[in-house]
mmCIF entry with sequence, helices, sheets and N, C-alpha, C, O atoms, coordinates in Angstrom:
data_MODEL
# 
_entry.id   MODEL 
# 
_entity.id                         1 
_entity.type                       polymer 
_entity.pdbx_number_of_molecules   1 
# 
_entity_poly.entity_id                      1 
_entity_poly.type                           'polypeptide(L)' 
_entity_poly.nstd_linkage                   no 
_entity_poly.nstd_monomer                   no 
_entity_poly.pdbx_seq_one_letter_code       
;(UNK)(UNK)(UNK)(UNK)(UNK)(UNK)(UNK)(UNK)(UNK)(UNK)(UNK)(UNK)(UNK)(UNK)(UNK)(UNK)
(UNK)(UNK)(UNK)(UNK)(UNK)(UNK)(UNK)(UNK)(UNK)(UNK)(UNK)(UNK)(UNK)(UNK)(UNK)(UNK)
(UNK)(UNK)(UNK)(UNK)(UNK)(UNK)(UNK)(UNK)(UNK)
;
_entity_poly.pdbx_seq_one_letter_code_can   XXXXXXXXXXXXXXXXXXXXXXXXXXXXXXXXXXXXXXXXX 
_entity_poly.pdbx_strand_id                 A 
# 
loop_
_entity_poly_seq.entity_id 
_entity_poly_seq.num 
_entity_poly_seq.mon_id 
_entity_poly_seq.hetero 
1 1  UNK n 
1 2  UNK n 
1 3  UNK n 
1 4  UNK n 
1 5  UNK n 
1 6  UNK n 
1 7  UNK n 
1 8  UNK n 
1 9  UNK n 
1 10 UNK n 
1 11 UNK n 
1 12 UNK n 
1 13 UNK n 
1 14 UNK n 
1 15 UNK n 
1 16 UNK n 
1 17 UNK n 
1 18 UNK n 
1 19 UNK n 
1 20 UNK n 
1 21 UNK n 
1 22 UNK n 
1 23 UNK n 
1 24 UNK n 
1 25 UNK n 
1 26 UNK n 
1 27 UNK n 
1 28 UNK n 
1 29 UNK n 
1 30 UNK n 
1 31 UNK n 
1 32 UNK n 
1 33 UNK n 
1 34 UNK n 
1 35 UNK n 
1 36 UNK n 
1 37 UNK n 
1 38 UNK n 
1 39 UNK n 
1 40 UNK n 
1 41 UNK n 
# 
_struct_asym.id          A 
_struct_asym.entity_id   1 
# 
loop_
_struct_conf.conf_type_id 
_struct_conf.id 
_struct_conf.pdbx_PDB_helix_id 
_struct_conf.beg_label_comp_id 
_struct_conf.beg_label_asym_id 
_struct_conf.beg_label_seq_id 
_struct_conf.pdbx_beg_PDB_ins_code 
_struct_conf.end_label_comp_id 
_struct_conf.end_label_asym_id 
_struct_conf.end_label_seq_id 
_struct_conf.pdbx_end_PDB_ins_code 
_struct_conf.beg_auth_comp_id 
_struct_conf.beg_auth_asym_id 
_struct_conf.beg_auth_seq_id 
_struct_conf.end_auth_comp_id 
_struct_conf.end_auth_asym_id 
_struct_conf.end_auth_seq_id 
_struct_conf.pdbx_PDB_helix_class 
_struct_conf.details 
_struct_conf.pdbx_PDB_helix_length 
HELX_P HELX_P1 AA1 UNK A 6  ? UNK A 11 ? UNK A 6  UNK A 11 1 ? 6  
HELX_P HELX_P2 AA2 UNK A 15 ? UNK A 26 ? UNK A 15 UNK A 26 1 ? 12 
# 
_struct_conf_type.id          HELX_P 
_struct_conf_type.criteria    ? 
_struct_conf_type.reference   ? 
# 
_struct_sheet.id               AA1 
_struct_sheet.type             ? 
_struct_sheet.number_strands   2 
_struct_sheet.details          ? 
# 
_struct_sheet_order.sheet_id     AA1 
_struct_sheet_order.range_id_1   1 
_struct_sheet_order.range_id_2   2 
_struct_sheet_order.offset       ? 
_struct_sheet_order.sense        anti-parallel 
# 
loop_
_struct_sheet_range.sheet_id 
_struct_sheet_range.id 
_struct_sheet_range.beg_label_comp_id 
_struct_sheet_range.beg_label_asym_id 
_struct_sheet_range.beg_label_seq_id 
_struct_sheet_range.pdbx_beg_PDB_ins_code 
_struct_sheet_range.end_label_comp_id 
_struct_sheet_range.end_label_asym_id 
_struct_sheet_range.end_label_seq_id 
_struct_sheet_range.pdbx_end_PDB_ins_code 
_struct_sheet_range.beg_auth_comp_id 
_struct_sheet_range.beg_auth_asym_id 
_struct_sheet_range.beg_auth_seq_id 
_struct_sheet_range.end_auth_comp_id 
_struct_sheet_range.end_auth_asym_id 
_struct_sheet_range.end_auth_seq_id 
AA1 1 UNK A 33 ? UNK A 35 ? UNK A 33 UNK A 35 
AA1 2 UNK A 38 ? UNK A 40 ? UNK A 38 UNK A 40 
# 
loop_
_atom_site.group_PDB 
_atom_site.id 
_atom_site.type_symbol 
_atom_site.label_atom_id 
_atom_site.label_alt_id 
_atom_site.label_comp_id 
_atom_site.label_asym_id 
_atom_site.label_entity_id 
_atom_site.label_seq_id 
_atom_site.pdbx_PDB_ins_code 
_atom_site.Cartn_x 
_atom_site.Cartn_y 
_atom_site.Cartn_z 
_atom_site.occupancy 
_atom_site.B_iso_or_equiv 
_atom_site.pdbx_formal_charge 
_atom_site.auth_seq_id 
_atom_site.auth_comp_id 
_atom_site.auth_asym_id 
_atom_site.auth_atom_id 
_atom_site.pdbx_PDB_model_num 
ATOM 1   N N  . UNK A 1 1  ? 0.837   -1.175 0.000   1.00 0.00 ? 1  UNK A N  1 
ATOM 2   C CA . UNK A 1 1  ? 0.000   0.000  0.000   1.00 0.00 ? 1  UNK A CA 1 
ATOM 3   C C  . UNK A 1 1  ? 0.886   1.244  0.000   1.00 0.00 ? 1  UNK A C  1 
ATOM 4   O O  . UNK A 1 1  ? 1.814   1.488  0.772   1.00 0.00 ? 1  UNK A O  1 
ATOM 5   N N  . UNK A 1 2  ? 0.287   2.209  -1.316  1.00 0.00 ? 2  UNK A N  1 
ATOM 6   C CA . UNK A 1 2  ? 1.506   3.341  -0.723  1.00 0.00 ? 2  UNK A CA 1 
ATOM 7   C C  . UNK A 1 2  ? 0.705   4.284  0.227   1.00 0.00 ? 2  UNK A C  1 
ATOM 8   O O  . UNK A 1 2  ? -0.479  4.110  0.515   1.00 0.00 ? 2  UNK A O  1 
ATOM 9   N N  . UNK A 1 3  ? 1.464   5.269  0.663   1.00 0.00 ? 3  UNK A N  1 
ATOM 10  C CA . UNK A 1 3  ? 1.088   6.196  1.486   1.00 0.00 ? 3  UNK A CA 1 
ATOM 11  C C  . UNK A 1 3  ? 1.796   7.435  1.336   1.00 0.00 ? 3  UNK A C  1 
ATOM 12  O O  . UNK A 1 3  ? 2.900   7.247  0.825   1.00 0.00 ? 3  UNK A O  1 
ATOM 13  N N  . UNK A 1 4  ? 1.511   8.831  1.644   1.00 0.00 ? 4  UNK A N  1 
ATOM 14  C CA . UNK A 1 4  ? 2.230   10.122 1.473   1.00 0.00 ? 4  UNK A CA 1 
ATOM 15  C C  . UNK A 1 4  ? 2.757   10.127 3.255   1.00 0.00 ? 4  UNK A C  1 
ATOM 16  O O  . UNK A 1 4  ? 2.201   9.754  4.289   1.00 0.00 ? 4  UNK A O  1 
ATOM 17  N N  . UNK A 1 5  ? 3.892   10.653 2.996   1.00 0.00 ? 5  UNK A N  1 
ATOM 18  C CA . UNK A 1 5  ? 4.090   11.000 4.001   1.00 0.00 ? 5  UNK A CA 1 
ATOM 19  C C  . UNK A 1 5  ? 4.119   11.862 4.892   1.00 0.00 ? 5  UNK A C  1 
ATOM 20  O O  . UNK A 1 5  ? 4.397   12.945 4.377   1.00 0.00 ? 5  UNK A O  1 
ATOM 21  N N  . UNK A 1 6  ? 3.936   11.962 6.257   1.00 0.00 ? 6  UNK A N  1 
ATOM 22  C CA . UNK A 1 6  ? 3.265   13.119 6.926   1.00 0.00 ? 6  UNK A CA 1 
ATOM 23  C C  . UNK A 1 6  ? 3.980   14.365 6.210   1.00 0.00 ? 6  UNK A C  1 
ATOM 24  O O  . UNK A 1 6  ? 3.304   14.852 5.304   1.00 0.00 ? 6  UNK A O  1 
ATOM 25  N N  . UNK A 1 7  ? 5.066   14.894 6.419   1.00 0.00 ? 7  UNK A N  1 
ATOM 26  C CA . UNK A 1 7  ? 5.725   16.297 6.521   1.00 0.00 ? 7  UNK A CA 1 
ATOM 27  C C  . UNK A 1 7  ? 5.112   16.195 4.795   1.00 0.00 ? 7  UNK A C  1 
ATOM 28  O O  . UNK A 1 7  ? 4.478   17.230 4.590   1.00 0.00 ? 7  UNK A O  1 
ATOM 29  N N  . UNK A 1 8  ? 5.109   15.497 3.819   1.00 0.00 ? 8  UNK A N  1 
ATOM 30  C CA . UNK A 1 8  ? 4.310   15.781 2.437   1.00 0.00 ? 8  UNK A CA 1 
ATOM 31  C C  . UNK A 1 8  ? 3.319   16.602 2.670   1.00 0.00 ? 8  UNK A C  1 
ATOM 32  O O  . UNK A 1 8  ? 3.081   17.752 2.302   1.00 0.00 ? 8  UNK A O  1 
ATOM 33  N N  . UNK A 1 9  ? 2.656   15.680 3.482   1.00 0.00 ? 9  UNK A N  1 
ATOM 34  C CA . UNK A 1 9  ? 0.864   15.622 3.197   1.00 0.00 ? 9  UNK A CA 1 
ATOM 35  C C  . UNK A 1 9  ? 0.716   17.166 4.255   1.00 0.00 ? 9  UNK A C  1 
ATOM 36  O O  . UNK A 1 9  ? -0.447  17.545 4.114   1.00 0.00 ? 9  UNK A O  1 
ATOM 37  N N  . UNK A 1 10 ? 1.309   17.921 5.008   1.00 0.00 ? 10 UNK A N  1 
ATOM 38  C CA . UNK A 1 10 ? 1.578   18.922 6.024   1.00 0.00 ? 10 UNK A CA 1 
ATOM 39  C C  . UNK A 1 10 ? 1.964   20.056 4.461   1.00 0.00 ? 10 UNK A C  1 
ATOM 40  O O  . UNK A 1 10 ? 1.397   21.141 4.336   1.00 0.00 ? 10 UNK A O  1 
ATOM 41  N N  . UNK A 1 11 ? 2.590   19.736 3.827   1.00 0.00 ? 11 UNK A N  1 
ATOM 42  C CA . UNK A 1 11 ? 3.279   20.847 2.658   1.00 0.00 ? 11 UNK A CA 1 
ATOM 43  C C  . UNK A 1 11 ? 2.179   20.664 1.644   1.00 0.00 ? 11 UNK A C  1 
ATOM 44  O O  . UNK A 1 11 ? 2.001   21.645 0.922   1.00 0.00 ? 11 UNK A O  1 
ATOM 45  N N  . UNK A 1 12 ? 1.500   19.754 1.458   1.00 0.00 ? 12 UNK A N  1 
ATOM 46  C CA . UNK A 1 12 ? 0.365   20.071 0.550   1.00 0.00 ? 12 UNK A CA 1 
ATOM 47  C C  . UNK A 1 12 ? -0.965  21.018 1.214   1.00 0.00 ? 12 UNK A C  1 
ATOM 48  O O  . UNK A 1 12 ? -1.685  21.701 0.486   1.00 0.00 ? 12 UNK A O  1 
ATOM 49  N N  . UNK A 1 13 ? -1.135  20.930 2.628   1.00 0.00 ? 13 UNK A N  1 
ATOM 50  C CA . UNK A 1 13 ? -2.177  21.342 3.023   1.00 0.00 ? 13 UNK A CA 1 
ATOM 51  C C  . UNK A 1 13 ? -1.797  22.771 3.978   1.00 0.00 ? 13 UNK A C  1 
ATOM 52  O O  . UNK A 1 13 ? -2.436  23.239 4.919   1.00 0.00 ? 13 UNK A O  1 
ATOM 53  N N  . UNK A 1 14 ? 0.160   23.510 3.026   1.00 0.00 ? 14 UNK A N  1 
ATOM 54  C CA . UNK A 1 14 ? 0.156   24.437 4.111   1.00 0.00 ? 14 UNK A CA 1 
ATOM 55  C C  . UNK A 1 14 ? -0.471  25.877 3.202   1.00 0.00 ? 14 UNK A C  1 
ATOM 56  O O  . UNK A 1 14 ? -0.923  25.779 2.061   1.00 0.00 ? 14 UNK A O  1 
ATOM 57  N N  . UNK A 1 15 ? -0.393  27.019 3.878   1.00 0.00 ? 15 UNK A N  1 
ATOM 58  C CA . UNK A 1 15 ? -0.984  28.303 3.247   1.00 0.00 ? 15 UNK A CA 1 
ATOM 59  C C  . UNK A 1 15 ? -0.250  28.782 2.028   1.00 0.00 ? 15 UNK A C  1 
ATOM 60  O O  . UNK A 1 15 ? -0.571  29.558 1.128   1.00 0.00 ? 15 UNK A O  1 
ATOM 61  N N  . UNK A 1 16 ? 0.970   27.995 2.305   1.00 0.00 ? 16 UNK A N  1 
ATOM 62  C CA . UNK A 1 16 ? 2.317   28.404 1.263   1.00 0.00 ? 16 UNK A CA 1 
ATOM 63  C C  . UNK A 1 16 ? 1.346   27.851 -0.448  1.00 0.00 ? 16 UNK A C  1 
ATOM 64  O O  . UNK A 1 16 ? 1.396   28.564 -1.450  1.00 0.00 ? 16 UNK A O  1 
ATOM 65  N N  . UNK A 1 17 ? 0.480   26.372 -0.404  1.00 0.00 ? 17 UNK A N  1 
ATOM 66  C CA . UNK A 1 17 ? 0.306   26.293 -1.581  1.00 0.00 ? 17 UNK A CA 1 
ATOM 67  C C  . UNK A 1 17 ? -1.312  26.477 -1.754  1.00 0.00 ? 17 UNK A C  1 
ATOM 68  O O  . UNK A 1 17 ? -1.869  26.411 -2.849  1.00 0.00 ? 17 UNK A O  1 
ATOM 69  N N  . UNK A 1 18 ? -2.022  26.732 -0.446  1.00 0.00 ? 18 UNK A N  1 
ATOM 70  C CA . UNK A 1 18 ? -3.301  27.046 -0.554  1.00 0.00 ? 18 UNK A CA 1 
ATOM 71  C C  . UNK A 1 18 ? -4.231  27.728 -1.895  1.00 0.00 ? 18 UNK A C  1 
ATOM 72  O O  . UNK A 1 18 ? -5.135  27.095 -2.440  1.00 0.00 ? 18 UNK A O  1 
ATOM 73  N N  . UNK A 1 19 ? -3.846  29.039 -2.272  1.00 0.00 ? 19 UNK A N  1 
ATOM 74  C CA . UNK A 1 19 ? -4.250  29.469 -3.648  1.00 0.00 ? 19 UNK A CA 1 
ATOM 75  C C  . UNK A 1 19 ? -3.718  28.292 -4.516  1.00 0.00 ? 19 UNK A C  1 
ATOM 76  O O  . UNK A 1 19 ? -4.613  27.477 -4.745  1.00 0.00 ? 19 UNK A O  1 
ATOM 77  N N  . UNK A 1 20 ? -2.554  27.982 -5.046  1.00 0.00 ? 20 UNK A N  1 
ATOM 78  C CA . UNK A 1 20 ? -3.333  26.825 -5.907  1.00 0.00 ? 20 UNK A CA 1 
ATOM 79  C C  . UNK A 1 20 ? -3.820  25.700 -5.889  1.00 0.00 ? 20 UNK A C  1 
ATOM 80  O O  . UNK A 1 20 ? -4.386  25.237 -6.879  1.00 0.00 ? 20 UNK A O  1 
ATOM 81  N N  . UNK A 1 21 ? -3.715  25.157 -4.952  1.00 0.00 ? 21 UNK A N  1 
ATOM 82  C CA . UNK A 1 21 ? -4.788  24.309 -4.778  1.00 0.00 ? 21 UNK A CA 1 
ATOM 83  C C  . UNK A 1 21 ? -6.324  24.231 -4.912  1.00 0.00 ? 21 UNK A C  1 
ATOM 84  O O  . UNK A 1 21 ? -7.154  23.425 -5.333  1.00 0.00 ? 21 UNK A O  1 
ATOM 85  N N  . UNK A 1 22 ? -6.301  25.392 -4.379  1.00 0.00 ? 22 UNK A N  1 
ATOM 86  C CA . UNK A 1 22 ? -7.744  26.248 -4.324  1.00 0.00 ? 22 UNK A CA 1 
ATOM 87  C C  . UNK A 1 22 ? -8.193  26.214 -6.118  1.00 0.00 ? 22 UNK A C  1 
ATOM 88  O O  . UNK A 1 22 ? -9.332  25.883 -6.446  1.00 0.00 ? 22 UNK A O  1 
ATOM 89  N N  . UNK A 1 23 ? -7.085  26.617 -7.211  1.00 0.00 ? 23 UNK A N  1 
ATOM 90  C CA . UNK A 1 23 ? -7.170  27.074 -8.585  1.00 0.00 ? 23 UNK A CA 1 
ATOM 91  C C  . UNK A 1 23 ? -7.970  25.781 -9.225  1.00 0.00 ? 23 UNK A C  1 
ATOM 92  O O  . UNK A 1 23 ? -8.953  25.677 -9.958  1.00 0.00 ? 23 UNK A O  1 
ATOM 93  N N  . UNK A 1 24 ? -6.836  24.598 -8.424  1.00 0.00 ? 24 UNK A N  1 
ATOM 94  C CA . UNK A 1 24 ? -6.957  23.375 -9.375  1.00 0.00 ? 24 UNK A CA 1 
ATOM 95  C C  . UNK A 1 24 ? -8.130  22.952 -9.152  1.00 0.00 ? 24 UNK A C  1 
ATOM 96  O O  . UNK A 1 24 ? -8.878  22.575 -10.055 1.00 0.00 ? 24 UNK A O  1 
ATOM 97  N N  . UNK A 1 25 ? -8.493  22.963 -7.689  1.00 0.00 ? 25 UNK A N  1 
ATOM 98  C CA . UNK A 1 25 ? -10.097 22.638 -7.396  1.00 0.00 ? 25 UNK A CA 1 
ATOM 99  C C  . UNK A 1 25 ? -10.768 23.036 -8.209  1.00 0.00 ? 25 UNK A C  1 
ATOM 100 O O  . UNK A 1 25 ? -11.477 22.111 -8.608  1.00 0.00 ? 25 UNK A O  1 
ATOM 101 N N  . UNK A 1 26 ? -11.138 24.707 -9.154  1.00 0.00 ? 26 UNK A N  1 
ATOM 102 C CA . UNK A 1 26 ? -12.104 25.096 -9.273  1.00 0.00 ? 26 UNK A CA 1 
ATOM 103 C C  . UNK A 1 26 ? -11.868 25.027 -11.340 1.00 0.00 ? 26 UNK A C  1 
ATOM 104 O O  . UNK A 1 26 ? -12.679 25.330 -12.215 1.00 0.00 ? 26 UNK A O  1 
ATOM 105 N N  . UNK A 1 27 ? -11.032 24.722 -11.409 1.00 0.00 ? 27 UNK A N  1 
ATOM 106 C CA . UNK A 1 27 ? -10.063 24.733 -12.493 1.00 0.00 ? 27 UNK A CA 1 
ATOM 107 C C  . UNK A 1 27 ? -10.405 23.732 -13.328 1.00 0.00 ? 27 UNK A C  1 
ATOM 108 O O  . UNK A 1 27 ? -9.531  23.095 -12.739 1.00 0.00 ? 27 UNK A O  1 
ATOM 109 N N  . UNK A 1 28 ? -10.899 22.829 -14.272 1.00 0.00 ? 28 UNK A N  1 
ATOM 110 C CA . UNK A 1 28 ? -11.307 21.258 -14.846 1.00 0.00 ? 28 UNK A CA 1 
ATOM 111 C C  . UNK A 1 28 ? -10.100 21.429 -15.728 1.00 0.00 ? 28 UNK A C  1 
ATOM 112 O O  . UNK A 1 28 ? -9.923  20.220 -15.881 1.00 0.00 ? 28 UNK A O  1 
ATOM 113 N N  . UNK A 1 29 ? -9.274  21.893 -16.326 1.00 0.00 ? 29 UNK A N  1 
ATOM 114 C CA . UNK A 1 29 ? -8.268  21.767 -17.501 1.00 0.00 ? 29 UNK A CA 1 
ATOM 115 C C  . UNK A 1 29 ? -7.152  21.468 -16.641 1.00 0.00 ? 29 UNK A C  1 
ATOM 116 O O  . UNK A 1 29 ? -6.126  20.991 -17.125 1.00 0.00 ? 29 UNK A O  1 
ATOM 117 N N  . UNK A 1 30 ? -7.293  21.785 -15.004 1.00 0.00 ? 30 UNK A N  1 
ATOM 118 C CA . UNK A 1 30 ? -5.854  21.432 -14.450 1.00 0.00 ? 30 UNK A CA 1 
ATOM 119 C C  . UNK A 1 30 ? -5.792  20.009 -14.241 1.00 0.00 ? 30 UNK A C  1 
ATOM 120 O O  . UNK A 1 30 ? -6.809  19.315 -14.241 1.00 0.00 ? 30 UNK A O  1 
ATOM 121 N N  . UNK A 1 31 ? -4.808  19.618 -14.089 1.00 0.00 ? 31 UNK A N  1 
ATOM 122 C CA . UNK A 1 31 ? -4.936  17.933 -13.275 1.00 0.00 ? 31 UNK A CA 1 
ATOM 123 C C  . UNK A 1 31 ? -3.817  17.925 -12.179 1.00 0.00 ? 31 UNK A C  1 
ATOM 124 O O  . UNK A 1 31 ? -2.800  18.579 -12.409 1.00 0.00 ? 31 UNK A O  1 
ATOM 125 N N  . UNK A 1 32 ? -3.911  17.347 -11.198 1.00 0.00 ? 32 UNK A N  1 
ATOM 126 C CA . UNK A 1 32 ? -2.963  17.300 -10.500 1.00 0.00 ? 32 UNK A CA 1 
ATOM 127 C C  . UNK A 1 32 ? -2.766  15.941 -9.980  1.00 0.00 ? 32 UNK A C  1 
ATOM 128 O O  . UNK A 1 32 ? -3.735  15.308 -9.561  1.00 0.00 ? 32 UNK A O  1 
ATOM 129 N N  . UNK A 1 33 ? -1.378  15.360 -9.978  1.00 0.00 ? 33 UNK A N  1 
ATOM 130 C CA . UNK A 1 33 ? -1.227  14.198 -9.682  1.00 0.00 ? 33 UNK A CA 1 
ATOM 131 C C  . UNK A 1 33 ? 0.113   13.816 -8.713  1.00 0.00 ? 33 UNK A C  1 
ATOM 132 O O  . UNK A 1 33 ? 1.193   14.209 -9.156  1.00 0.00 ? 33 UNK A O  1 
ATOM 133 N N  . UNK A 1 34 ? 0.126   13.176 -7.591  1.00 0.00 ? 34 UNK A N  1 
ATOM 134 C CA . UNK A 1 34 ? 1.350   12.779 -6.942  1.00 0.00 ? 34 UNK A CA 1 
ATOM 135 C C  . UNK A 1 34 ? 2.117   11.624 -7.716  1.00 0.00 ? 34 UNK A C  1 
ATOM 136 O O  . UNK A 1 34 ? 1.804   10.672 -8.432  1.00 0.00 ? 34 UNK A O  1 
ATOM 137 N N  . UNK A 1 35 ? 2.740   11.927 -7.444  1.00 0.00 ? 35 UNK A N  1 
ATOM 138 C CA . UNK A 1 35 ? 4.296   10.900 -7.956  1.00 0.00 ? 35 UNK A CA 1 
ATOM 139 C C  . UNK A 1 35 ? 5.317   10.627 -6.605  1.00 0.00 ? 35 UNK A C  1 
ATOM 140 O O  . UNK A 1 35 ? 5.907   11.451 -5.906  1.00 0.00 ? 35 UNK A O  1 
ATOM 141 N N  . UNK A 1 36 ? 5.288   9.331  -6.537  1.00 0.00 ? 36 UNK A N  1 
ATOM 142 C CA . UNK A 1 36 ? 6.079   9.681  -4.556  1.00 0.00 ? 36 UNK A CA 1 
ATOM 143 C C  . UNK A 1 36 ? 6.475   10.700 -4.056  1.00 0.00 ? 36 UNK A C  1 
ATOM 144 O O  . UNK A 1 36 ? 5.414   10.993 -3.506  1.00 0.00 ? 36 UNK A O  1 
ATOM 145 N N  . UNK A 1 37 ? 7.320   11.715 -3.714  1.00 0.00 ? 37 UNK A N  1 
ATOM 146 C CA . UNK A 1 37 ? 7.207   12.849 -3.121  1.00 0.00 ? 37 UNK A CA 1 
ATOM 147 C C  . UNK A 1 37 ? 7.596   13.653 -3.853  1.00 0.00 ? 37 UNK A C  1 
ATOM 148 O O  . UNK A 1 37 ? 8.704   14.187 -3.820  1.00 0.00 ? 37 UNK A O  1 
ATOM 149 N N  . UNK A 1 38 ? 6.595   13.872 -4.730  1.00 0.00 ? 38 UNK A N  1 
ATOM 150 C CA . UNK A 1 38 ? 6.448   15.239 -5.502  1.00 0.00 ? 38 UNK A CA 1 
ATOM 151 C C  . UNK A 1 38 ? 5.555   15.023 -5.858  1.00 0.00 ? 38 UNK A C  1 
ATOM 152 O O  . UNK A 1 38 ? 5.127   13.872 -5.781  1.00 0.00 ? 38 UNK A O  1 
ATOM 153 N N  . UNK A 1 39 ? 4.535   16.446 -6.659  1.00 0.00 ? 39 UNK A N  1 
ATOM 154 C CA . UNK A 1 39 ? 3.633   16.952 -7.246  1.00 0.00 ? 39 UNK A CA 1 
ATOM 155 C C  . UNK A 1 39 ? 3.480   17.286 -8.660  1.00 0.00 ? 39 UNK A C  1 
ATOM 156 O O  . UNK A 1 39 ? 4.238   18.100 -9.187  1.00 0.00 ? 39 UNK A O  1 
ATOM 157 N N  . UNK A 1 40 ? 2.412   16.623 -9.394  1.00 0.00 ? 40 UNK A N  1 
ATOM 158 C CA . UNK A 1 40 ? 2.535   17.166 -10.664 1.00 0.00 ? 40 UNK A CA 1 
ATOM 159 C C  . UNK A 1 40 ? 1.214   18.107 -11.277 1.00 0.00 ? 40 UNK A C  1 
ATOM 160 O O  . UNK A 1 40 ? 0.023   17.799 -11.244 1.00 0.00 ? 40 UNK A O  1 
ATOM 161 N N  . UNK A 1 41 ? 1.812   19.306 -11.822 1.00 0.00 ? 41 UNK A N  1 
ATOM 162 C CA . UNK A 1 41 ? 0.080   19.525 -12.037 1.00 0.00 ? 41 UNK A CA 1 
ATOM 163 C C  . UNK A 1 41 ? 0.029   20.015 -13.760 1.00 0.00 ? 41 UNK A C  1 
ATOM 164 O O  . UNK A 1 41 ? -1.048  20.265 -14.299 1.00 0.00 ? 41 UNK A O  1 
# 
């Protein structure tokens, strides 16, 4: 089973990437995808 790891999953959900996250949510042309510890969007 994989899993993200905490201090990841802490940097995805900090204020530092909040606006885009927020983008991709509202966004349908974005995609965003993990790759073991990194982000692809």
């Amino acid at each position: 089973m994989r899993a993200i790891s905490e201090n990841f999953e802490k940097f995805l959900q900090s204020d530092e990437l909040k606006p885009l996250m927020n983008k991709i949510k509202v966004d349908s042309t974005l995609d965003f995808e993990i790759r073991e510890d990194k982000y692809e969007i």
